[in-house]
N, C-alpha and C positions, 0 to 999 in steps of 0.2 A: 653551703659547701657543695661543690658540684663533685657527683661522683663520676670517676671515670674507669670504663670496664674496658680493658686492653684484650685482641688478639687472643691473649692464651689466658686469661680465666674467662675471657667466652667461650673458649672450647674446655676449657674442664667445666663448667655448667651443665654444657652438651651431652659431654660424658657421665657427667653425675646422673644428670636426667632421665639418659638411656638407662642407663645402669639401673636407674630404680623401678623404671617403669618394664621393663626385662625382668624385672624382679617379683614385680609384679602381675605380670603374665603368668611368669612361672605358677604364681601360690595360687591365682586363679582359676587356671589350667588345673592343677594340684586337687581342687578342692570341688570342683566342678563334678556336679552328680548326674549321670546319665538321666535323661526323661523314659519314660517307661509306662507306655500303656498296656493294660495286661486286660482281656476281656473279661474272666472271671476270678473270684477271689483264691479259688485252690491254685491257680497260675503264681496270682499274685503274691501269696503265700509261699511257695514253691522257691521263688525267683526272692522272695526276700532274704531266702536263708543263705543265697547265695553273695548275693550284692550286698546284703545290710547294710550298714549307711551311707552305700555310695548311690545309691538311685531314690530316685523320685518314684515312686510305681502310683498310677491312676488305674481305678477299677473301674471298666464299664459296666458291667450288671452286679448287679448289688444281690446280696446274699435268696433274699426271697424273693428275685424276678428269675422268669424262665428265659433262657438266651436265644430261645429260640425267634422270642416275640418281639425282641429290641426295635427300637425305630433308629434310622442314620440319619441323627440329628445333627443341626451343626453345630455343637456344644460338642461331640465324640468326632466330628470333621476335625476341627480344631484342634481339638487332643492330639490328636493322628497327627496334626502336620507339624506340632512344636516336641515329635515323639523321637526318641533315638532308637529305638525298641521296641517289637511288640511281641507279645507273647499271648496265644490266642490259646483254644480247644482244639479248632480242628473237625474233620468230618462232619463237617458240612451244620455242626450244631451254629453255626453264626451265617449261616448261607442266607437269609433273609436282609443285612446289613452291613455286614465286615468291608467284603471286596467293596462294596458303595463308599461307604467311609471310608477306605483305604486311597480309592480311587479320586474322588471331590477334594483329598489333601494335596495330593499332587505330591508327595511323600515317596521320591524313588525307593530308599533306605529302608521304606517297611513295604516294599512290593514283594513280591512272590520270587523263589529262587535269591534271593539277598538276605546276608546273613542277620539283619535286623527286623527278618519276619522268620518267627517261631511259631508251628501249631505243634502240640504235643502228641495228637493222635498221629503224627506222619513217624513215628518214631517206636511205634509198639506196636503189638498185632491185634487188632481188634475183632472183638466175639459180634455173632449175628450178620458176617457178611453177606448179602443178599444175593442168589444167582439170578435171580431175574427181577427188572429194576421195571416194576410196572404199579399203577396206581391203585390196582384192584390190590394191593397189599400194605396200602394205607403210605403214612409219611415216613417211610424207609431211607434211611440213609446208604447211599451209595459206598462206600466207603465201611462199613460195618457200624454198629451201635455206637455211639460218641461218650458215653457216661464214665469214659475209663479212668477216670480219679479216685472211685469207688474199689478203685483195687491198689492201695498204694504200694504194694509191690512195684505197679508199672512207676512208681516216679523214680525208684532206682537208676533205669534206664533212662528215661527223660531230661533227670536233674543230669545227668554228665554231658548229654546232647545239648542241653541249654547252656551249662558255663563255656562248652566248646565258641558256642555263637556269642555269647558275651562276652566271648575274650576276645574274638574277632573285632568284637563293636569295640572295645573299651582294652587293647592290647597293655596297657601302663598298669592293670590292677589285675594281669593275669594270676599272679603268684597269691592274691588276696583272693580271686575266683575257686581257686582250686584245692586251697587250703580250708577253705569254707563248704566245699565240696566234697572232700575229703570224711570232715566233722561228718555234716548231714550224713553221709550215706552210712558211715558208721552207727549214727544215732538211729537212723532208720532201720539198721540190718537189728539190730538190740527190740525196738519198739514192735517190728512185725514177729520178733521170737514172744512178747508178751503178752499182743492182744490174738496173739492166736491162741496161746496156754488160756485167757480169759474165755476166748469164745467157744470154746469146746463145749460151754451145755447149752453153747446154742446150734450144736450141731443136728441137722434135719428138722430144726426148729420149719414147723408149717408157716407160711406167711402168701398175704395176697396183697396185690400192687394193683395201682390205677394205670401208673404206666411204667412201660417198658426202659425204666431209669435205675432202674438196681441191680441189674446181671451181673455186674462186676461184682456188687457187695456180696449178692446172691451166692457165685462161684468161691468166692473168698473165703467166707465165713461157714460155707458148706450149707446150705439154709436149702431149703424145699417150697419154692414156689406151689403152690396148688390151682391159683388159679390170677386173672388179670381181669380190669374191667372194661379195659379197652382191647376189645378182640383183634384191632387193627393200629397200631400205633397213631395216635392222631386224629382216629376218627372215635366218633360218636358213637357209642356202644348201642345195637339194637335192643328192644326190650325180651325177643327169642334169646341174645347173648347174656342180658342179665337178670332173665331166669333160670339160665342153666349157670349161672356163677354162685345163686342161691342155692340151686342143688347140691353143687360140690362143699357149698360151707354150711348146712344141714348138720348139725349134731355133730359137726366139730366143734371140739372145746381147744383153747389156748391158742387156736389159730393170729395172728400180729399182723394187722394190717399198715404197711407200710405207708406213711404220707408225705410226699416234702412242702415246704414252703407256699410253693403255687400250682399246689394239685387243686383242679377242681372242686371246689369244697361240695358242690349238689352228688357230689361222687364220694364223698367223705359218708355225706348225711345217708346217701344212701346203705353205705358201710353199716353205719347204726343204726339204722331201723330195719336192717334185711340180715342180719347176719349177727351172730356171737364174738367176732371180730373184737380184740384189742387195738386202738386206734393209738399209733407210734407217730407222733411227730418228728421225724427225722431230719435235722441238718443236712441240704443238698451241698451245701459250702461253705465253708469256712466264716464265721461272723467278722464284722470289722474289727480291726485289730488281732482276731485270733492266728496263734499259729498254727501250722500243719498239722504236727504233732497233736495237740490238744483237741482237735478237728476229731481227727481217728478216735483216737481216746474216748470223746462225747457220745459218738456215732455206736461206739462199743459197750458204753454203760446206760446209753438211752434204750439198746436192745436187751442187755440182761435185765434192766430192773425191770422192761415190761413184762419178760419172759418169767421172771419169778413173782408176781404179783397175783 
């Protein structure tokens, strides 16, 4: 039996065709998750609560590496160039590799000035701005201190500047951005009325740091520094610098020596053998999977329980 396709049900074919294949663009289009590279987990964190299930987010430093020291591999080239989004720190904390991988992607869309490159510190005002930018003052960031996550206050500000640009990038889920926006900032205005009520008996609580990563927390929580082991940020503390750090923690008691992740541990050990120092291992960021929220929350019962111990 030969079949025969006349004129006009080859053209409804045609049209069925289109039709479904239009149709399936559409659900495609629809269902399509922005790429999203985010440098650190507090970004990526940040930028979850906004997007939830519409973005993909890749984290380039992982919780217990210092961002300072990443290498621009071609494994984060790559990242960058299959990215719709990026969402960095800022001042100059990724100056050793970002602009490189940014640049080896060939990635217009995550260049500078384009709304598909986001750093957070360009959006808040940051503590420790340097008036004079010379090396006798160690590895100073131009820009002021970069650790501003540590005060999540600032991400008030931030999370609205970032759904602004992600609505740019991704204009069809602006109403899901902003309503998601909305929530957080809400939840966030509630969560800093609680953990400040908690941290009140840690207020002028003494504490000493290896490096100059905690200002933010420091200001926050109202805490009293006493003293640092690193006299110059980034440099190698002389042994005239840490005998006179011994001095100052001398028959102090309850003093909390803050640690993160990849603080020097010969600078920890020194901790404990030179000083009555409580040794605080403190979360610099968010763990994998953790949320924002939860982050704070940790940060705030890892310092009371050391504090009442």
């Amino acid at each position: 039996m030969q079949l025969i396709v006349t004129n006009s049900h080859f053209s409804k074919m045609i049209r069925s065709f289109c039709i479904i294949f239009s149709l399936f663009c559409i659900s495609s289009n629809a269902s399509a998750k922005l790429n999203i590279f985010a440098c650190e987990s507090e970004w990526a964190a940040l930028t979850k609560e906004i997007t939830k299930d519409k973005a993909n987010i890749y984290i380039a430093v992982k919780p217990n590496q210092d961002a300072h020291h990443l290498q621009a591999r071609p494994s984060l080239i790559n990242r960058v160039r299959k990215a719709d989004f990026l969402v960095c720190n800022g001042a100059d904390l990724e100056i050793g590799w970002l602009d490189l991988v940014i640049q080896n992607s060939r990635n217009n869309k995550l260049t500078k000035g384009n709304v598909g490159h986001f750093l957070a510190a360009d959006h808040v005002n940051l503590l420790e701005v340097p008036t004079e930018l010379d090396r006798k003052h160690g590895d100073v960031h131009a820009a002021g201190n970069p650790h501003l996550h540590l005060d999540p206050a600032n991400l008030l500000i931030i999370a609205a500047k970032l759904t602004n640009n992600l609505v740019l990038t991704d204009p069809e889920n602006e109403a899901f951005y902003q309503e998601n926006l909305k929530v957080f900032s809400a939840k966030l205005k509630q969560k800093l009325k609680l953990w400040q009520k908690q941290a009140e008996q840690l207020a002028e609580q003494k504490i000493v740091v290896i490096h100059k990563r905690y200002i933010y927390l420091i200001k926050w929580l109202n805490l009293n520094q006493i003293a640092t082991i690193e006299k110059l940020p980034g440099i190698s503390p002389s042994i005239k610098h840490l005998k006179e750090v011994e001095r100052k923690l001398q028959g102090q008691a309850g003093v909390l020596a803050l640690v993160a992740p990849f603080d020097n541990s010969s600078y920890v050990r020194w901790l404990e053998d030179n000083s009555k120092s409580k040794i605080v291992n403190l979360p610099y960021s968010p763990a994998e999977n953790q949320d924002i929220f939860s982050f704070y929350s940790e940060v705030i019962a890892k310092l009371i329980s050391a504090n009442n111990l």
